[in-house]
DOKOLKE-252845 format. One record per residue: residue number from 1; residue in one letter; x, y, z of N, C-alpha, C, O in turn. Coordinates in steps of 0.1 Angstrom, whole numbers, plus 5000, padded with zeros to 4 digits. Example, Ala and Ser with C-alpha at 12.3 -4.5 7.8 and 13.67 -1.06 7.14 Angstrom:
REM DOKOLKE-252845
[1; A; [5132; 4943; 5078]; [5123; 4955; 5078]; [5132; 4967; 5078]; [5142; 4967; 5085]],
[2; S; [5128; 4978; 5071]; [5137; 4989; 5071]; [5129; 5000; 5079]; [5134; 5011; 5080]],
***
This chain:
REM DOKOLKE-252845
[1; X; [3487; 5019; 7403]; [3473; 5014; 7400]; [3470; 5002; 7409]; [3459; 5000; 7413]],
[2; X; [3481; 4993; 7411]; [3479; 4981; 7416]; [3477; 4983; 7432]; [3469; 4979; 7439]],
[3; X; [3489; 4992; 7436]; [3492; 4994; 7451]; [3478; 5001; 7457]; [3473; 4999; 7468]],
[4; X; [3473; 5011; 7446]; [3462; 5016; 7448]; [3447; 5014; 7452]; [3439; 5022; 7457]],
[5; X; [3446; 5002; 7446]; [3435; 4990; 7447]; [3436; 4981; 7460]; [3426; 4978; 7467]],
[6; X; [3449; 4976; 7460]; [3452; 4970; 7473]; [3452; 4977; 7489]; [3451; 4972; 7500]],
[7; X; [3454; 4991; 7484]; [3449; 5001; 7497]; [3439; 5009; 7500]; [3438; 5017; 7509]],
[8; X; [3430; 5006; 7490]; [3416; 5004; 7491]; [3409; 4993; 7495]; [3400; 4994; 7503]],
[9; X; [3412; 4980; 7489]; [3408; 4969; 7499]; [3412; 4967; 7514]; [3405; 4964; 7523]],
[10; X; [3423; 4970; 7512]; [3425; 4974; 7529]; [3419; 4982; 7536]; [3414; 4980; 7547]],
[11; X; [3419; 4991; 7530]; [3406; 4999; 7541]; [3396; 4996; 7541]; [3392; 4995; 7553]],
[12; X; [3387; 4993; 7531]; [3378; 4991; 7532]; [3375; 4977; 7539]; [3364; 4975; 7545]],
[13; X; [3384; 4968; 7540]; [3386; 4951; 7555]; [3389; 4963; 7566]; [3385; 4960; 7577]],
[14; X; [3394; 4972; 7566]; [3396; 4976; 7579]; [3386; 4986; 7584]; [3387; 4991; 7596]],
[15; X; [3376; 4988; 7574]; [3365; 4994; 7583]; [3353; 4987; 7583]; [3343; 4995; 7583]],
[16; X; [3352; 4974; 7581]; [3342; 4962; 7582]; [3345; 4953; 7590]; [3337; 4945; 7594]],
[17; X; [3358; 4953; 7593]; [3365; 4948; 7602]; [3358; 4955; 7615]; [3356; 4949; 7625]],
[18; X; [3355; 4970; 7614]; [3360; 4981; 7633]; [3338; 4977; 7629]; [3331; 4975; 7639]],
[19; X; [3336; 4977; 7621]; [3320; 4977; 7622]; [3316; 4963; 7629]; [3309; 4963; 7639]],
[20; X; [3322; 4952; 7623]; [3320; 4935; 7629]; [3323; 4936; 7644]; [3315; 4933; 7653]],
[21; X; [3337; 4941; 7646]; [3344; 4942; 7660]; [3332; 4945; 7672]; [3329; 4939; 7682]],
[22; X; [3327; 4961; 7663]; [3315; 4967; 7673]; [3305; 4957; 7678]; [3302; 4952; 7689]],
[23; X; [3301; 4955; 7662]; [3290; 4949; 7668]; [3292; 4939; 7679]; [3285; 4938; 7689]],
[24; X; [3306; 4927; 7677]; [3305; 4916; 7689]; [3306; 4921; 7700]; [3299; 4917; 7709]],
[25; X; [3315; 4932; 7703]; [3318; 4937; 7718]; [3303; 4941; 7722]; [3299; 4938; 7733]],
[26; X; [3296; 4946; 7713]; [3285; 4949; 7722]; [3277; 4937; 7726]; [3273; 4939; 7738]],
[27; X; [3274; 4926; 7721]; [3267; 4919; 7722]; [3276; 4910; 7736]; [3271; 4903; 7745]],
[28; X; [3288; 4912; 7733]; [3296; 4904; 7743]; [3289; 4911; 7756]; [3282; 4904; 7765]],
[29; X; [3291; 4927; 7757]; [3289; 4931; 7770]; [3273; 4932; 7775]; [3269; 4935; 7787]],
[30; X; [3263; 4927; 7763]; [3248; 4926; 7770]; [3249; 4912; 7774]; [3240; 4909; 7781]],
[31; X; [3260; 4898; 7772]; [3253; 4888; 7775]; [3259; 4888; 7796]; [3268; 4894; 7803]],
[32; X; [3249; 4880; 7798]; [3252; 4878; 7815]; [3252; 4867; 7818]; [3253; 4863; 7829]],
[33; X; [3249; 4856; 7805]; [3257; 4842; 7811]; [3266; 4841; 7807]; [3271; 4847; 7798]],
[34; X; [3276; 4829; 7817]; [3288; 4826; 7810]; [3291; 4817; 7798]; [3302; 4817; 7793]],
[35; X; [3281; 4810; 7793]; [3283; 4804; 7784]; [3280; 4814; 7774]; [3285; 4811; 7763]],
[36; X; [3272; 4825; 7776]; [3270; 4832; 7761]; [3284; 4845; 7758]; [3288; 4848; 7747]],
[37; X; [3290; 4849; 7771]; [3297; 4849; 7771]; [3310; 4847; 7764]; [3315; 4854; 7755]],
[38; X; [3315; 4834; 7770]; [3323; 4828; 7763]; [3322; 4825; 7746]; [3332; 4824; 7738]],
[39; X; [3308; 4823; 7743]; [3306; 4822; 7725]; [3310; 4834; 7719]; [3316; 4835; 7708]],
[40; X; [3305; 4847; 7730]; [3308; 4861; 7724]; [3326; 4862; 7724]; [3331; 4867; 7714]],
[41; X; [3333; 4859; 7733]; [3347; 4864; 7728]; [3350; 4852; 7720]; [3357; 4856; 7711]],
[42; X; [3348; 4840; 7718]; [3351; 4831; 7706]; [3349; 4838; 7696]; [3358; 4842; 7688]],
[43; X; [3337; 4841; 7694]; [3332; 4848; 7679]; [3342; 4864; 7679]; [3341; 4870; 7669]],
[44; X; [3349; 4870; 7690]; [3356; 4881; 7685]; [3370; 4875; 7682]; [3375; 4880; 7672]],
[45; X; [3376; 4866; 7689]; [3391; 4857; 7684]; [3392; 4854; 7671]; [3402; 4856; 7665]],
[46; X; [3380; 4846; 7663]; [3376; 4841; 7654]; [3376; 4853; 7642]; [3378; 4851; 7630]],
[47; X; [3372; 4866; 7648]; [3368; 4878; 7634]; [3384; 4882; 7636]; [3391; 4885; 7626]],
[48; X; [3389; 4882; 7648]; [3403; 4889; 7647]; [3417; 4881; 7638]; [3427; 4886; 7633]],
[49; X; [3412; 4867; 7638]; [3422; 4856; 7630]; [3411; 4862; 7621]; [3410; 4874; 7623]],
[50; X; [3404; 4858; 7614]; [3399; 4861; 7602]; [3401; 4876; 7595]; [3396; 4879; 7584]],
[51; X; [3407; 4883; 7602]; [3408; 4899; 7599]; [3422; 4897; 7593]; [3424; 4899; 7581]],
[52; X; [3432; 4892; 7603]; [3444; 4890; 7599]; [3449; 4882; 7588]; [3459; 4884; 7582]],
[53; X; [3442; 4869; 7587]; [3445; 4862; 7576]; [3440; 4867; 7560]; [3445; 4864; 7550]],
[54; X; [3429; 4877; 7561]; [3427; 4882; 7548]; [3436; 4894; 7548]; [3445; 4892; 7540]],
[55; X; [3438; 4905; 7554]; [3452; 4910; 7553]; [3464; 4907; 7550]; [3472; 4916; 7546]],
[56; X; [3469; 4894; 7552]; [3481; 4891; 7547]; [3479; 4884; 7535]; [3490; 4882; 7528]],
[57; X; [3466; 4878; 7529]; [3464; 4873; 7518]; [3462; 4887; 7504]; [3464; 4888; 7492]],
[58; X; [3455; 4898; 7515]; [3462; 4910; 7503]; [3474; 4915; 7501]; [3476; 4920; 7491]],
[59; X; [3482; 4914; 7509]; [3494; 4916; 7510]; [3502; 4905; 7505]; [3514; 4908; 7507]],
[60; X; [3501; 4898; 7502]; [3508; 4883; 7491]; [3500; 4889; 7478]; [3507; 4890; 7467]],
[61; X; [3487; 4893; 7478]; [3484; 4895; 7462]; [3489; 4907; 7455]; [3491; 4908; 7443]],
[62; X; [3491; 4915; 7465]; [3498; 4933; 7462]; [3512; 4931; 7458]; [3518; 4938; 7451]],
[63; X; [3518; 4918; 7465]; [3534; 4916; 7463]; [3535; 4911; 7448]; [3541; 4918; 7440]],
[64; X; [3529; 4901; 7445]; [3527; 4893; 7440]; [3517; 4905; 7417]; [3519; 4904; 7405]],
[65; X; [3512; 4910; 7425]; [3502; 4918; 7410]; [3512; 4932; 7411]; [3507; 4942; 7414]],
[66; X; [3528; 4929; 7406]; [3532; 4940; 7400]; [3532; 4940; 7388]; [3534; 4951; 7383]],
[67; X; [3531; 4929; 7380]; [3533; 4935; 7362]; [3515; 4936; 7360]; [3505; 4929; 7362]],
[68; X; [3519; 4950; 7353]; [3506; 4954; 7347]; [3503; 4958; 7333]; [3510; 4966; 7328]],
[69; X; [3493; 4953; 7325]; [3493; 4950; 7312]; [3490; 4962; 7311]; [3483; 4968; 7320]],
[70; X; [3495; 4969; 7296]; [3494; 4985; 7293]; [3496; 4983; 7277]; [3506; 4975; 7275]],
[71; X; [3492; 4987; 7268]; [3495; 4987; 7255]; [3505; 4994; 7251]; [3503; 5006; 7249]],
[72; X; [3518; 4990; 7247]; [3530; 4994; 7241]; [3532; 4998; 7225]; [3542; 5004; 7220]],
[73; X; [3525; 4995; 7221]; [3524; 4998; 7208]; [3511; 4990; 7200]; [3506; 4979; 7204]],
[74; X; [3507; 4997; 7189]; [3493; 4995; 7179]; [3500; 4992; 7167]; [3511; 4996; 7164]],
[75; X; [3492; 4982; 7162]; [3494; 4979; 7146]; [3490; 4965; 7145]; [3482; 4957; 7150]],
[76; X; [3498; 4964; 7133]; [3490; 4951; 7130]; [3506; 4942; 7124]; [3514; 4949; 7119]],
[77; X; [3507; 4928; 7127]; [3515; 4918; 7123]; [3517; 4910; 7113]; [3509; 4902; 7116]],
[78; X; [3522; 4906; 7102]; [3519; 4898; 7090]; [3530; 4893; 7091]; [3540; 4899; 7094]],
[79; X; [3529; 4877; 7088]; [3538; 4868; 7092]; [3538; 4860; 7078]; [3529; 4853; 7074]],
[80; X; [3550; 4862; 7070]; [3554; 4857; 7062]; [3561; 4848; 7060]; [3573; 4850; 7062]],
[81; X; [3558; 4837; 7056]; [3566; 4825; 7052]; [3567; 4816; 7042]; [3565; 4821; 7031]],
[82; X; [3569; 4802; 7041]; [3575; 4797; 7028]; [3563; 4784; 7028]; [3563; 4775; 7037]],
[83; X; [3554; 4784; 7019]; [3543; 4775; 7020]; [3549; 4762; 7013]; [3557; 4763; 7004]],
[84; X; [3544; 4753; 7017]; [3547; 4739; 7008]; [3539; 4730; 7002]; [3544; 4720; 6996]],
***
């Protein structure tokens, strides 16, 4: 259940990830100055560290979210003791 969640968040960063990606390369390859240029591959360096640092922050939470609460047994408790 856990691993299962966690490889759904992954995919789902990894195909917002290839959508973000698109979009900068394109925009990288309409600019024709060099200064806009250069903002466009900053801003693709910047999605690519930012791609990788949330991937390994699910991958610490996936390591990290193996005990999973499940109900082991129903009833009820009564706690008896010695009043004073």
């Amino acid at each position: 259940e856990t691993r299962e969640l966690a490889e759904y968040r992954r995919e789902s960063l990894a195909r917002s990830h290839q959508a973000r990606m698109s979009l900068l390369e394109e925009r990288l390859n309409q600019a024709r100055e060099e200064k806009i240029m250069r903002m466009r591959k900053s801003e693709i360096s910047t999605a690519e560290a930012d791609y990788a640092m949330k991937l390994q922050k699910l991958d610490i939470a996936a390591e990290r979210a193996d005990v999973i609460a499940d109900a082991v047994a129903y009833g009820m408790i009564t706690i008896l003791g010695v009043h004073s």
